[in-house]
N, C-alpha and C positions, 0 to 999 in steps of 0.2 A: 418319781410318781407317787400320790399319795393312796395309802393302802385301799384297796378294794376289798368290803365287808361282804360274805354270801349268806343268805340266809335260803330255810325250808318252809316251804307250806305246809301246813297239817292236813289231810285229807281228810275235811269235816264230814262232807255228803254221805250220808249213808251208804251205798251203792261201794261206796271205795273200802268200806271196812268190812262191807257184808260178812257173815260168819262169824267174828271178831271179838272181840267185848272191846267194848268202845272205848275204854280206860286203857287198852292199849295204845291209845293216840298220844296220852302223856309220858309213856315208855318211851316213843318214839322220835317226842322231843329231847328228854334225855338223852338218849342214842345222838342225837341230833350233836347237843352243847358237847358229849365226850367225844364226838369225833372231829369235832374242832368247829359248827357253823358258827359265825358273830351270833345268828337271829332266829328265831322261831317266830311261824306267822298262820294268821288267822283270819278264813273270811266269813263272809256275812250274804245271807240270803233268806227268803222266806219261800223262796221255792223247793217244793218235798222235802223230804226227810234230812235235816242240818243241825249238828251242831253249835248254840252259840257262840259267835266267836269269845266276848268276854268271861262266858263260862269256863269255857276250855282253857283260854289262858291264865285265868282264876289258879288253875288245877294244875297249870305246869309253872305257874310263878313259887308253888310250895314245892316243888319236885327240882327243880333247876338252882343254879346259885350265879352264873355267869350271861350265859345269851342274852339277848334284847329279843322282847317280845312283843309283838306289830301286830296289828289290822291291816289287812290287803283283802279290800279294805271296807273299812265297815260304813256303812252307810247310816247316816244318823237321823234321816227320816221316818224310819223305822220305832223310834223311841222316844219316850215325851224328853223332853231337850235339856228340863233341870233335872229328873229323873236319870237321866244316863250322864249329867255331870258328876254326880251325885259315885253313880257304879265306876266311873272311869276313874276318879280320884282313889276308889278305892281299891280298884286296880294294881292301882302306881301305887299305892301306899305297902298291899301285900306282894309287890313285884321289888320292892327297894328304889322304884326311881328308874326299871326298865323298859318300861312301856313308850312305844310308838304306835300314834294312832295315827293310821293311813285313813282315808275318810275320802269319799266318792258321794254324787247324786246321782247312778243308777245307768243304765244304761238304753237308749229308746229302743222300743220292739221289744223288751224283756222288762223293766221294770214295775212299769205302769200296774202291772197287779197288785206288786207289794205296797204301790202306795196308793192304792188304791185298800188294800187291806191294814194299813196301817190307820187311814183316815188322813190321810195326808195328800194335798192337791199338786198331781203334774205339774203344774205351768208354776214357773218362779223357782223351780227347784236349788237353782245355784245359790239365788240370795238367800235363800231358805240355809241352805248350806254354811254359806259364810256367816249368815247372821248366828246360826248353831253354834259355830266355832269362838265367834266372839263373847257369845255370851258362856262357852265353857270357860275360856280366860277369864272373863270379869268374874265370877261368880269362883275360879279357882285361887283368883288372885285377893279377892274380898275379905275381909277381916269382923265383918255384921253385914248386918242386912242390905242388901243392893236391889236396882233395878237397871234393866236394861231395855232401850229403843234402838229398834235396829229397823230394815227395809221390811221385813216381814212378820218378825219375833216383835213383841213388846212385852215386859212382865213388870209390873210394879211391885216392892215391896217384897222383894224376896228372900227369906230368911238362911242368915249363916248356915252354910253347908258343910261339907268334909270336904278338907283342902287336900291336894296330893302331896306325894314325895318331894316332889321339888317345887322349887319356888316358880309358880306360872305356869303350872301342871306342865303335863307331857308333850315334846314337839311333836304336831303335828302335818303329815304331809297327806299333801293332794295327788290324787290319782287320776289325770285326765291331760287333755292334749287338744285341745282346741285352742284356738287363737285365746280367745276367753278367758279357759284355765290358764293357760301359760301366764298371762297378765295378773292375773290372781294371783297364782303360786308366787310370783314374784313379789307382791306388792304387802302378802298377807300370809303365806304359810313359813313350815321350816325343811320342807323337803319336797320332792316332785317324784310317783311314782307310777311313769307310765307304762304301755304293752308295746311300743310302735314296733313294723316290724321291719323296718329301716334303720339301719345306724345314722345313715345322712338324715332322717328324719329327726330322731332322738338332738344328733348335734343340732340340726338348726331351733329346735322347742327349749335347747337348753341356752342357746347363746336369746330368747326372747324372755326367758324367764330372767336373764342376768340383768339385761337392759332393764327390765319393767324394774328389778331389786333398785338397780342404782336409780332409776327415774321417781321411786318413793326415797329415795335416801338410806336404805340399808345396802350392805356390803354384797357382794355378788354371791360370795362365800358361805350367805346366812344360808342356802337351800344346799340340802343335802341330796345329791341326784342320784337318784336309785332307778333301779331295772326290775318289772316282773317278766319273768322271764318262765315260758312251757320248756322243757326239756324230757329227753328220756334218751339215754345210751342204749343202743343197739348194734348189731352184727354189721349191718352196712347203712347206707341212708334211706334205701326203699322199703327197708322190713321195718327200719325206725315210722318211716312218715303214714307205712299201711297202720303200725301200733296208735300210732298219735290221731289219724283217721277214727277211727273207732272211739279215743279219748271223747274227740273233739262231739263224735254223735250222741254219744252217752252222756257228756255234759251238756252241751246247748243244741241237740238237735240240727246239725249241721255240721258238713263234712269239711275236711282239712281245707280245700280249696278254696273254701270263702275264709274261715277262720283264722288262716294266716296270712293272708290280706288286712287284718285287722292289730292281730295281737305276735311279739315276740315269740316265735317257735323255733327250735332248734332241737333234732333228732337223728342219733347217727352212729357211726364208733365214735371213740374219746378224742380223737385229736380235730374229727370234725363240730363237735362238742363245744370242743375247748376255743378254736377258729373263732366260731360265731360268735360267743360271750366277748371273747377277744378282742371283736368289731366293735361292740357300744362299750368295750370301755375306752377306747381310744377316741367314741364322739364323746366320753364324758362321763360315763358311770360309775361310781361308786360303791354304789352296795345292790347288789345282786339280788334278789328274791327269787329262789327257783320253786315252781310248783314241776310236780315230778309225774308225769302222764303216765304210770302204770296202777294199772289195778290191784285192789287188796293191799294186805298191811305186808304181807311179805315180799311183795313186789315192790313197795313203794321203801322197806328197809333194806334191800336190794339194790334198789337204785342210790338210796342215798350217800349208804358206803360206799359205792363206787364213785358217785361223783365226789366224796369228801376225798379221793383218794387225787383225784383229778384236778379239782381244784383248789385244794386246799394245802397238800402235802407239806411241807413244815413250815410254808407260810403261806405260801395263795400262787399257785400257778399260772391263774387267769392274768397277772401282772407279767411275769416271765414271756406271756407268747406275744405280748405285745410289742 
C-alpha cells in the first residue's frame, strides 16, 4: 500500500485563538512538522475575523524546514488573478518548492458575499476558476511577456513575473465533488481534495476522476487524492459529537446533524478515530488533512499530540488498521 501523508489545519479564525497572540499559530505548526505531520494547512475566507491563508504560511515557511504547506483551500476569486500569481510564486520560492495550493470556487448559501465583496460575479464561477489556474501556469511557466485568453480571463500583454521554486509553479488541487469537478480534476488539476462523508462516496468520485485523467491522456496516478477531514478525540462518541456540535454552530451556524451530511466528521475515542480515517483510505485516500474541532490554542495543541500519537507513531498507523 502506498504511504498515507496526514496533515494539520491552522485554526485561522479568530474565535479559535481568542486570548492568544496569534503568532502562536506558527508555534503550532512547528509543533505540528516535529511531531511528525507530512503537512500544514491554510484556509481562506472573508468572513469575520481571519487570518490570511498566504500570510500565515509566509510565516511558517521561515519557521519550518520539512512539511508541505497547502491551502484547504483558498479560493482565488478573492484576488486580482496576476496579482496573486505574483504572491503564490513567492510563496514557493520562500517555502523551497513546498507549497500546495488547494483552490475552490466557494461554496452556495455562504459564499456569495465574499464575492460579492470582492467584486467578482457569482455565475461562471468554475470557469472563472480554471481560467485562474491556467493563467497561474502560463504566466509561472513564461520566460517575458505573455498573454492569456481563456472562457472568462483575458489579459494581453502581460509583463514577466516572479517565477516559483519549481518548474510549472506548485501542484495544485481541487477541492470539490460534483460530477463537474470530478471531470475537471481529472482532465486539469494535480490532486483532488474533498469532505464527502461517505467512504463509498469518496471511492466512486475517485474512480470518475481516474477515468476523466485517462480520457484527456494523462495517467490515472497524476492526482494525488487527498481527504479533509473534521476530527476531534474524545471520551466516548456522544461527548465527542455534543463537542463537534458546538464546533459545527460556531463555525457555520448549523448544527452537527445537517453538517455531517455534508462534510467528513469523525469524533470519538482513538480507535474509533482511527476506524473512520481507516474507511477512506481503503476507498482511496492518500493524504489526510485533519482540521481538529477543539477550541483555543491549547485545545487544539492537545489534540494534535494526541492524534500524532495515533496516527502517526513511527510511521502512520491509519495504514496498519486497514
Amino acid at each position: 500500500m502506498d504511504l498515507v501523508r496526514t496533515g494539520v489545519l491552522l485554526p485561522l479564525k479568530a474565535e479559535q485563538w481568542a486570548g492568544a497572540d496569534p503568532r502562536e499559530l506558527v508555534d503550532l505548526a512547528v509543533r505540528a512538522e516535529r511531531a511528525g505531520y507530512d503537512s500544514v494547512w491554510a484556509n481562506d475566507t472573508l468572513l469575520g475575523a481571519h487570518i490570511d491563508p498566504l500570510t500565515v504560511l509566509a510565516a511558517v515557511a521561515a519557521a519550518t524546514e520539512r512539511v508541505t504547506l497547502g491551502t484547504a483551500a483558498l479560493l482565488p476569486a478573492f484576488r486580482r488573478p496576476v496579482q496573486a500569481a505574483k504572491a503564490i510564486a513567492s510563496l514557493d520560492l520562500l517555502a523551497g518548492g513546498r507549497l500546495v495550493l488547494g483552490v475552490g470556487a466557494g461554496f452556495p448559501g455562504r459564499s456569495e458575499p465574499e464575492y460579492a465583496a470582492s467584486e467578482v460575479p457569482w455565475p461562471h464561477r468554475f470557469a472563472r476558476l480554471d481560467d485562474t489556474v491556467a493563467l497561474w501556469r502560463r504566466l509561472w511557466a513564461a520566460e517575458g511577456p505573455t498573454s492569456f485568453t481563456g472562457d472568462v480571463l483575458r489579459f494581453s500583454d502581460i509583463p514577466a513575473g516572479t517565477r516559483p521554486y519549481r518548474s510549472g509553479g506548485p501542484p495544485v488541487w481541487l477541492a470539490g465533488a460534483t460530477p463537474a469537478a470530478l471531470a475537471r480534476t481529472g482532465r486539469h488539476y494535480d490532486g483532488w481534495l474533498p469532505y464527502p462523508p461517505e467512504p463509498a462516496t469518496y471511492a466512486a468520485g475517485l474512480t470518475d476522476i481516474r477515468t476523466a485523467a485517462l480520457t484527456a491522456g494523462r495517467a490515472q496516478d497524476a492526482i494525488t487524492p487527498a481527504l479533509f477531514a473534521t476530527v476531534l478525540l474524545a471520551s466516548d462518541v456522544p461527548s465527542g459529537q455534543r463537542a463537534v456540535d458546538e464546533f459545527c454552530r460556531e463555525n457555520y451556524g448549523l448544527p452537527l446533524e445537517v453538517v455531517e451530511r455534508i462534510q467528513t466528521i469523525v469524533a470519538g475515542p482513538p480507535e474509533h478515530v482511527a476506524a473512520g480515517l481507516a474507511r477512506f483510505v481503503e476507498a482511496g485516500a492518500r493524504h489526510i488533512v485533519l482540521r481538529i474541532a477543539a477550541p483555543g490554542l491549547d485545545g487544539q495543541r492537545d489534540q494534535l499530540d494526541r492524534l500524532a500519537d495515533l496516527l502517526l507513531g513511527v510511521r502512520d498507523p491509519v495504514i496498519s488498521t486497514v
